[in-house]
C-alpha positions as CSV (number, residue, x, y, z in Angstrom):
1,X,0.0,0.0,0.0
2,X,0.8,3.6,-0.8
3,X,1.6,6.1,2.2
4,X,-1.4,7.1,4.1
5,X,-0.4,10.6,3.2
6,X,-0.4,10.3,0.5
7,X,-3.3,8.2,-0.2
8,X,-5.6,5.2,1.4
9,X,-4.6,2.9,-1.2
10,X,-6.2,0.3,0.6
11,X,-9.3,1.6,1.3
12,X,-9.5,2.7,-2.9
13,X,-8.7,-0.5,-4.3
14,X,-11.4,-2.2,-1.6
15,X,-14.1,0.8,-3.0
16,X,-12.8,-0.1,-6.6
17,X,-13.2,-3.7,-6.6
18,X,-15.4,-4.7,-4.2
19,X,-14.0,-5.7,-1.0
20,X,-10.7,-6.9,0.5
21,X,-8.5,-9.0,-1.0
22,X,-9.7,-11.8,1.4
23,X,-13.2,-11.3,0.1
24,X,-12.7,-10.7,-3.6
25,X,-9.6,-12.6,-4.6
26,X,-10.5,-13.3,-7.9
27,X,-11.1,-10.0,-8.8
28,X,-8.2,-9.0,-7.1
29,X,-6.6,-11.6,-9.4
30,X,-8.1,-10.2,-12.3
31,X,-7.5,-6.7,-11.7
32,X,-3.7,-7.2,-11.6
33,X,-1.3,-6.7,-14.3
34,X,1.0,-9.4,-13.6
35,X,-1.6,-11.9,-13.7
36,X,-2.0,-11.4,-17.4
37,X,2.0,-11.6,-18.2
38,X,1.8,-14.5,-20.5
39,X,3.6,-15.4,-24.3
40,X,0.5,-13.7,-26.1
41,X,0.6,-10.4,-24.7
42,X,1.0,-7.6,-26.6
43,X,5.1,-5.6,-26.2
44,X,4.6,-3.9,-22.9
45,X,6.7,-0.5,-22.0
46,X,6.7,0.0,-18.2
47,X,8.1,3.6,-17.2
48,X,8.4,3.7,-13.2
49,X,10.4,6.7,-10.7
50,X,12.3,5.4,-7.9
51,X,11.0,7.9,-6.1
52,X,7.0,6.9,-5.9
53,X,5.1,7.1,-2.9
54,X,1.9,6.1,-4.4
55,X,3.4,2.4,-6.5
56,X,6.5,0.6,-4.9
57,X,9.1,0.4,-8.0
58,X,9.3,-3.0,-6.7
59,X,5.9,-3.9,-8.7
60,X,7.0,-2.8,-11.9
61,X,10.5,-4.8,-11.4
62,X,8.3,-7.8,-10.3
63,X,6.4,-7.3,-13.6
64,X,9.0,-6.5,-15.8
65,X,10.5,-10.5,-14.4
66,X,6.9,-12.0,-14.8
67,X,7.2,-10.8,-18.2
68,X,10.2,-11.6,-19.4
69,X,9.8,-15.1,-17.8
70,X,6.6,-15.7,-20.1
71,X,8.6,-14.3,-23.1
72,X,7.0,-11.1,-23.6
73,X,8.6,-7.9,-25.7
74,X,8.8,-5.4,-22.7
75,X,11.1,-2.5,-21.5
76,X,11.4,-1.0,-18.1
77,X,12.8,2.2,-17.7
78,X,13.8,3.3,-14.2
79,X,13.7,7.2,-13.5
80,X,15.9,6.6,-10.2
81,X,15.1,10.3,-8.9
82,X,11.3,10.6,-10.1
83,X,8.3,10.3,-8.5
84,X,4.7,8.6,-9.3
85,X,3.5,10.7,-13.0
86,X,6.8,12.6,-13.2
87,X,6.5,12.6,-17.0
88,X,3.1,14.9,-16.5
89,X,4.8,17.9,-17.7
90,X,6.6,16.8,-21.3
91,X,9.0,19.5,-20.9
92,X,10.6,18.3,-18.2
93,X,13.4,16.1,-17.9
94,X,11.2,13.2,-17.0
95,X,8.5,14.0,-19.5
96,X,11.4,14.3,-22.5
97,X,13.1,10.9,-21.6
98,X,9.8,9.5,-21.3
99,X,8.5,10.4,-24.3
100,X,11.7,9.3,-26.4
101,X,11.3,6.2,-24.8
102,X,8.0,5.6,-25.7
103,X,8.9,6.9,-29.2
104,X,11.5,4.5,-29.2
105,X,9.7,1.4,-27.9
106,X,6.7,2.0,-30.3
107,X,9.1,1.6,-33.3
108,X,10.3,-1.2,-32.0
109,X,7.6,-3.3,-31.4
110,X,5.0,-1.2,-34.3
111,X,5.5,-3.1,-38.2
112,X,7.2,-0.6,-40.0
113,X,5.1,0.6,-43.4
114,X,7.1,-1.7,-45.8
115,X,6.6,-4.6,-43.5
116,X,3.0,-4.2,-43.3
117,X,2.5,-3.8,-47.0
118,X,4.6,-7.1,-47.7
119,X,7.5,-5.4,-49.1
């Protein structure tokens, strides 16, 4: 869970979906990215600060394995000093690197024009 001071993680997600984990588990299960990591889904980019207080890097890195593991096209880029939406203002260093990133990953993992037409 995310500081309290930040925000009642817990008391969202239980609001969101329904109950406590104890109580809904397999909407819990649902509801979580990892659980979905298999061979057939689609290139996944994962862009995570070292620095959030609202998602533990942690559950990216565990993601980024869990994907990897189930040979899915993925990137994780750590932002070591940035915290939870850091790439909200594109001018800023986080936004820029962000953005090239995502530029980056989506020609890498998009069929370029010439492929696509069969040339």
């Amino acid at each position: 869970p995310a500081r309290k001071s930040v925000i009642d993680s817990v008391s969202v997600l239980e609001r969101y979906l329904g109950g406590s984990p104890d109580a809904a588990p397999a909407i819990y299960q649902a509801a979580a990215p990892i659980s979905h990591a298999s061979p057939s889904c689609p290139p996944t980019l994962l862009i995570h600060g070292g620095r959030d207080t609202l998602v533990a890097p942690i559950q990216s890195e565990k993601l980024a394995a869990r994907l990897a593991a189930a040979g899915c096209r993925h990137m994780l880029l750590a932002l070591p000093w940035a915290e939870h939406a850091c790439d909200v203002n594109f001018s800023g260093p986080s936004g820029q690197i962000s953005t090239y990133a995502i530029e980056r990953f989506l020609a890498a993992v998009t069929p370029s024009d010439r492929a696509h037409k069969g040339r």
